[in-house]
C-alpha positions in Angstrom: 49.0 19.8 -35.7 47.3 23.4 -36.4 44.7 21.4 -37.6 44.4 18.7 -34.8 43.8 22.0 -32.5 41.4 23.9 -34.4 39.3 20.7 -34.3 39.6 20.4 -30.0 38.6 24.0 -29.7 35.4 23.7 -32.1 34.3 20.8 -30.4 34.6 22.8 -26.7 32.8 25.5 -28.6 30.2 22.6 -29.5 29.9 21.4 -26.3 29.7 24.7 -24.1 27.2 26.0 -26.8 25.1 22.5 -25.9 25.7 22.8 -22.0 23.7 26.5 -22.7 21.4 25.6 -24.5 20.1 22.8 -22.1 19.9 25.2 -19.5 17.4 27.7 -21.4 14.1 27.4 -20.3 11.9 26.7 -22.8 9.4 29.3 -22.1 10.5 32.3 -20.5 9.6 32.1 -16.1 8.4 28.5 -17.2 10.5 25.3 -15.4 11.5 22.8 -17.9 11.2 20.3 -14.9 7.3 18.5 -15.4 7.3 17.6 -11.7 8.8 20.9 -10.2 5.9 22.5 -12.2 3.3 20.2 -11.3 4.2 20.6 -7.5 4.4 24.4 -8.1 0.1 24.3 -9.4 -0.4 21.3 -6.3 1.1 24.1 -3.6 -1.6 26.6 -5.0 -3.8 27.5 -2.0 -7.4 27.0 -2.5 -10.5 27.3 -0.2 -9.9 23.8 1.2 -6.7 24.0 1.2 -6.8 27.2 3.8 -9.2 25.9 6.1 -7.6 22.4 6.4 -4.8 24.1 8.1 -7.2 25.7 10.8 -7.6 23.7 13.9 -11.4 21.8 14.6 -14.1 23.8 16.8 -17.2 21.6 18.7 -20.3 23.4 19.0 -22.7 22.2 21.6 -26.5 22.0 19.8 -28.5 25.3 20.5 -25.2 27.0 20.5 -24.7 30.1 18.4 -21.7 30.4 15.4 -21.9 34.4 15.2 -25.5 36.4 15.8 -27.2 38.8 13.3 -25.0 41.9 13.6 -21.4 40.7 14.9 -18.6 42.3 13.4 -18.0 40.1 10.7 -14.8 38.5 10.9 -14.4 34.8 10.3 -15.6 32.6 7.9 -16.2 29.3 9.1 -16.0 25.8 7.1 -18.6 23.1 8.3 -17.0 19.8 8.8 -19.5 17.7 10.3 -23.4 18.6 11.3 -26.5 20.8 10.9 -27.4 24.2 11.6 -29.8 26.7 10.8 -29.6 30.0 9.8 -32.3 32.5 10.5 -33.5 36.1 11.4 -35.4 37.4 14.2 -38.2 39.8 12.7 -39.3 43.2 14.3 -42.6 41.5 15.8 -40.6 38.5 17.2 -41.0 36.2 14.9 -38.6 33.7 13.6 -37.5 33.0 9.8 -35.3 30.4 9.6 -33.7 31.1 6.3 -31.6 27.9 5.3 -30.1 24.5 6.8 -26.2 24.5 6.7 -24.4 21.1 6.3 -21.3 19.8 5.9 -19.0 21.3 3.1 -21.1 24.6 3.4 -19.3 27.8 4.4 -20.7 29.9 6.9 -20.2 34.1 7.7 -19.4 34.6 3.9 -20.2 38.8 3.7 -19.7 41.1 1.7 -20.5 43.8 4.5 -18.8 44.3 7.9 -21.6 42.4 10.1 -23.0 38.9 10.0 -26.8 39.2 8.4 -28.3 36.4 10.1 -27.8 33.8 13.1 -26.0 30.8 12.6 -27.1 28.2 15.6 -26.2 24.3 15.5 -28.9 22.2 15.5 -26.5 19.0 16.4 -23.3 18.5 17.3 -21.4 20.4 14.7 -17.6 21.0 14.0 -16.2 23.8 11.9 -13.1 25.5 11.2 -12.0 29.4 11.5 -10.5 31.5 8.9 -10.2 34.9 10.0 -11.5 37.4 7.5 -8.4 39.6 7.0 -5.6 36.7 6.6 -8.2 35.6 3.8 -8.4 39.1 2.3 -4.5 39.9 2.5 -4.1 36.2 1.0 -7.1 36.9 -1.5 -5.0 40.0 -2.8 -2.0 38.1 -3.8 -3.6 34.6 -5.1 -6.6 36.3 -7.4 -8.8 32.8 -7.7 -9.9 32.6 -4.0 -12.3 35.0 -4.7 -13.3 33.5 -7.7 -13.7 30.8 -5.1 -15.4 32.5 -2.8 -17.7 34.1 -5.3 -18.6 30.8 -6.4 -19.9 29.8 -2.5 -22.1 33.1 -2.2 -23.9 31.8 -5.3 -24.2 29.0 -3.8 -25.6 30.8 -0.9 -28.1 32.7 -3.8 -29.3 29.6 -4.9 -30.4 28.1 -1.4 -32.4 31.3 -1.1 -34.0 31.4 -4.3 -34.9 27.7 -3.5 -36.7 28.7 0.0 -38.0 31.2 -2.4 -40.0 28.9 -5.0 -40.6 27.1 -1.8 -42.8 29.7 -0.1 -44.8 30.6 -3.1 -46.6 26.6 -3.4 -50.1 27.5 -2.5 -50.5 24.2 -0.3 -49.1 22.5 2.7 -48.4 19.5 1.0 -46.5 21.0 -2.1 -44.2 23.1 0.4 -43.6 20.0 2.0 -42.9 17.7 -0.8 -40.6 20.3 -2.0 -38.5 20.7 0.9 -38.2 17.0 1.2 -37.0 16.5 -2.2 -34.7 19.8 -1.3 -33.0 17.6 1.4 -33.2 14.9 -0.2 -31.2 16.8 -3.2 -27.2 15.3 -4.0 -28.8 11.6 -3.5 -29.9 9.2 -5.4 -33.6 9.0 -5.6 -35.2 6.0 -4.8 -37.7 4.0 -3.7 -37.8 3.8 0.4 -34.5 6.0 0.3 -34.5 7.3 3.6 -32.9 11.4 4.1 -32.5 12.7 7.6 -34.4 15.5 9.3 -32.3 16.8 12.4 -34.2 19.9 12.3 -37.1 19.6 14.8 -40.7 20.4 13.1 -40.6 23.8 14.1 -37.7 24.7 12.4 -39.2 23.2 9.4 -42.5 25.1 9.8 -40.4 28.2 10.6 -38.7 27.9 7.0 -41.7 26.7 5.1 -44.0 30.3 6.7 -46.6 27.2 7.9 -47.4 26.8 11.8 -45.8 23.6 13.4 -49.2 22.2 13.8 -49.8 22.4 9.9 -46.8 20.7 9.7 -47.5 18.0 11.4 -50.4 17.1 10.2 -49.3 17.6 6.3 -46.5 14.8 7.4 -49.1 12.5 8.7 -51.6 13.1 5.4 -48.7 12.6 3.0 -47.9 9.4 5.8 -50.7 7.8 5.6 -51.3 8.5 1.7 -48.0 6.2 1.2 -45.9 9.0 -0.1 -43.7 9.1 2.4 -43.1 7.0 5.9 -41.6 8.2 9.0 -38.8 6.4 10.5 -37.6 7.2 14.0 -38.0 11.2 15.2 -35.7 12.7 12.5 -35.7 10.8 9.5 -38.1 9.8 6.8 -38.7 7.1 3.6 -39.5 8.7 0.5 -41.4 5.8 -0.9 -43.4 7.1 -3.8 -41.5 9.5 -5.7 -43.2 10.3 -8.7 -45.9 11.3 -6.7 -44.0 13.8 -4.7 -42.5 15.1 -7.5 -46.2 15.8 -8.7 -46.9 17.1 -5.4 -43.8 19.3 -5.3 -44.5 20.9 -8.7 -48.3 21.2 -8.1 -50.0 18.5 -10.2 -51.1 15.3 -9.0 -50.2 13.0 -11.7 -50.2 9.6 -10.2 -53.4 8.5 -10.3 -53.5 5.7 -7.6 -51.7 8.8 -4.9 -54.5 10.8 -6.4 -57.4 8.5 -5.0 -55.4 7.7 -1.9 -55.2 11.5 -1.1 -58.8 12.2 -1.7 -59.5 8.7 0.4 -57.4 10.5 2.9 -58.8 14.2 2.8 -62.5 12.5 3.7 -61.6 10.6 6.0 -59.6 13.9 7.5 
């Protein structure tokens, strides 16, 4: 019978010693549940995340986002349209310094103003994080500024494109460039056709050419066969080696070549 017992109670030792050892975690402030870990990374906030909570804004074309100098204290998601950044200079002048589309944030600072203009040039609809729920959120979740670092590189990147832009020494490698620029994320084709919502003044306003320059690089590069012009704010890219060649400041193809010299006499 002493026996019998002794047998009972080391299986209950067995099994309570099992029951804990199940209920260890495997890796200490790790959940040995897959899902309940996989939901814990999915409930991670992230950029998107944050600004898919915030209700949609309509801005009316012409209308201003935030003016150079505003205290600085959203950022704003584009959902849907176009607008154009720029600075007014001491003299007057205008420098439109990038086109913002959808997916692009807008009001991203480092400082305590806004340092541009931010005006829609179409419809557009955004959303409205305000600055200091992002920085009191940024302090305990670490990677949304690694996010948010990422988007002013972005916002590098665009400038040091309008930069390369500026220094082509003609009309028609600045504007060869900039279409390819819009045309950028797409694939390049024959006839593909990338839409212009800016009006040719913004365009000439980014590229440092008058509007009149611009208008009549369009029609050379038109009539040339590089390009076509479809409705007011679109155009077909129809030759694209030769605006690639155009864009980087070589005329390679030698039919665009005698075309554009057919062009420039006739001019």
């Amino acid at each position: 019978m002493r026996m019998r017992h002794t047998r009972i109670r080391t299986r209950q030792r067995e099994s309570h010693t099992d029951s804990y050892v199940r209920r260890i975690p495997l890796v200490v402030g790790q959940s040995t549940n897959p899902a309940a870990a996989a939901s814990t990374a999915a409930d991670k906030p992230t950029l998107s995340s944050l600004f898919c909570r915030q209700s949609i804004e309509r801005i009316a074309p012409g209308s201003a986002v935030f003016w150079e100098g505003d205290a600085a204290k959203n950022i704003f998601e584009v959902v849907e349209g176009t607008l154009r950044a720029y600075r007014i200079l001491n003299d007057g002048r205008r420098v439109i310094l990038g086109f913002v589309r959808a997916g692009d944030l807008l009001g991203v600072s480092l400082r305590g103003h806004y340092l541009y203009t931010v005006e829609a040039i179409t419809p557009v609809e955004v959303r409205r994080l305000p600055k200091h729920r992002f920085d009191s959120l940024s302090e305990r979740e670490p990677h949304l500024n690694e996010q948010l670092f990422s988007k002013l590189c972005d916002e590098m990147a665009a400038a040091q494109d309008q930069m390369v832009l500026l220094s082509r020494r003609s009309a028609e490698e600045k504007l060869a460039g900039f279409f390819l620029l819009m045309a950028r994320g797409q694939v390049q084709k024959r006839g593909m056709i990338i839409e212009l919502p800016m009006t040719r003044l913004d365009i000439a306003d980014y590229l440092g050419m008058t509007i009149e320059t611009v208008s009549r690089t369009i029609t050379k590069l038109a009539g040339c066969g590089v390009i076509a012009t479809v409705g007011r704010h679109s155009i077909a890219l129809l030759t694209m080696n030769a605006l690639v060649a155009l864009a980087g400041g070589e005329l390679e193809n030698p039919s665009f070549q005698e075309a554009y010299r057919r062009r420039h006499a006739m001019a």
